[in-house]
N, C-alpha and C positions, 0 to 999 in steps of 0.2 A: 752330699758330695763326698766322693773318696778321692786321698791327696795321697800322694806318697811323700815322705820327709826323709831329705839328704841329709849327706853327713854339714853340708854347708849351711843349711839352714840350722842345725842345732848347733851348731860354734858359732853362727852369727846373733843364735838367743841368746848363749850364758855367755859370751865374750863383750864387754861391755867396751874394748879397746877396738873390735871389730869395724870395721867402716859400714856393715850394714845392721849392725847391731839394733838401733832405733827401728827401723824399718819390720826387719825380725822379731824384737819384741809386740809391738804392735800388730803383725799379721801371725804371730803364734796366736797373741789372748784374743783376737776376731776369730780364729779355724776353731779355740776350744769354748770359744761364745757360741759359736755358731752350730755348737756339735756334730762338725764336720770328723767323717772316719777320716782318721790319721793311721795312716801304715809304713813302716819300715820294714828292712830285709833284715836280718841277723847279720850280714855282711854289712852294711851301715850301722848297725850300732857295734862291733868288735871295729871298725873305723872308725865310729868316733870317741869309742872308750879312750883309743891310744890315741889319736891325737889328744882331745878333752887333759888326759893325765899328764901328755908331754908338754903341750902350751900350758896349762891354768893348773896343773896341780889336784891331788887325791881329795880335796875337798868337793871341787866342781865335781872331780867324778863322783861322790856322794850323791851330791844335789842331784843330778843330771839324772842318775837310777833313779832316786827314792822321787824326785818333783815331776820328770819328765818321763820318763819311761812307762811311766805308768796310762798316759794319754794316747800311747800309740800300740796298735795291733800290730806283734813281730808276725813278717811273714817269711819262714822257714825254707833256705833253697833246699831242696834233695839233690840227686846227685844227676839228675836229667836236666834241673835248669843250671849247676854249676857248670855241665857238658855243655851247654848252650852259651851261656854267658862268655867261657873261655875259646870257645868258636868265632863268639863274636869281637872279642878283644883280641884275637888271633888273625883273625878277616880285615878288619878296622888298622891294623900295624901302625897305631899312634901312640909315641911314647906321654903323652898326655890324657889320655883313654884309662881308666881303673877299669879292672873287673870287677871293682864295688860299682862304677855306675854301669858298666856294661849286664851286671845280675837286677839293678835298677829296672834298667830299659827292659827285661826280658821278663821282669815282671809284671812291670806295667803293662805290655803284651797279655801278658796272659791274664791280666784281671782285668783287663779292660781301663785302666785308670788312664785319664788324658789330662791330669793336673798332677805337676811337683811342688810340696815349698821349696826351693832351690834357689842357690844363689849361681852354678854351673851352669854354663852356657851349654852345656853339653847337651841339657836335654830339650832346651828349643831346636836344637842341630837337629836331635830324634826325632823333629815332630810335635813334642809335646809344650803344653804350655805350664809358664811355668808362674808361679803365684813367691811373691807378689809381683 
């Protein structure tokens, strides 16, 4: 099974203050039991670097490279899906709408992925389901 991993779902693993924290720890170590492919976009993890460093500090961003990063396959927008994604956050005119999950959605399109770890309502809105 291929999942795509938000930026919500990795602040709700190492954020221990997080209200879905519990939840999130548990449905990370079941997707890395289960050797579930884990994929992020490059634009999800430069989102959650800065958040990561602005809420919790240069340690988590440590941890979060060297423990987490390593479990998930970046996948690289070029500049055909960043045209798209910004088309689609253009189309969409919701000041709640990121082109971090708008380059999400456009890839999940494009690879076929129909699961998020997510804690964003955004991508049930898309269509997709979203775990846990």
């Amino acid at each position: 099974m291929t999942i795509l991993v938000d930026t919500s779902a990795f602040l709700a693993v190492l954020n221990a203050d997080d209200q879905n924290h519990r939840v999130a720890r548990a449905t990370w170590e079941k997707l890395i039991s289960q050797d579930a492919v884990l994929i992020c976009t490059n634009y999800v993890l430069v989102e959650t670097f800065a958040l990561i460093q602005k809420r919790l500090g240069m340690e988590a961003v440590r941890i979060f490279q060297e423990d987490v990063v390593s479990f998930v396959q970046i996948e690289w927008l070029d500049a055909a899906s960043h045209s798209r994604s910004v088309a689609a956050l253009l189309t969409a005119n919701r000041r709640q709408l990121s082109l971090v999950d708008c380059a999400s959605f456009d890839t999940m399109r494009q690879l076929g992925i129909i699961s998020a770890f997510a804690f964003d309502p955004h991508f049930t809105e898309q269509g997709f389901t979203c775990i846990p």
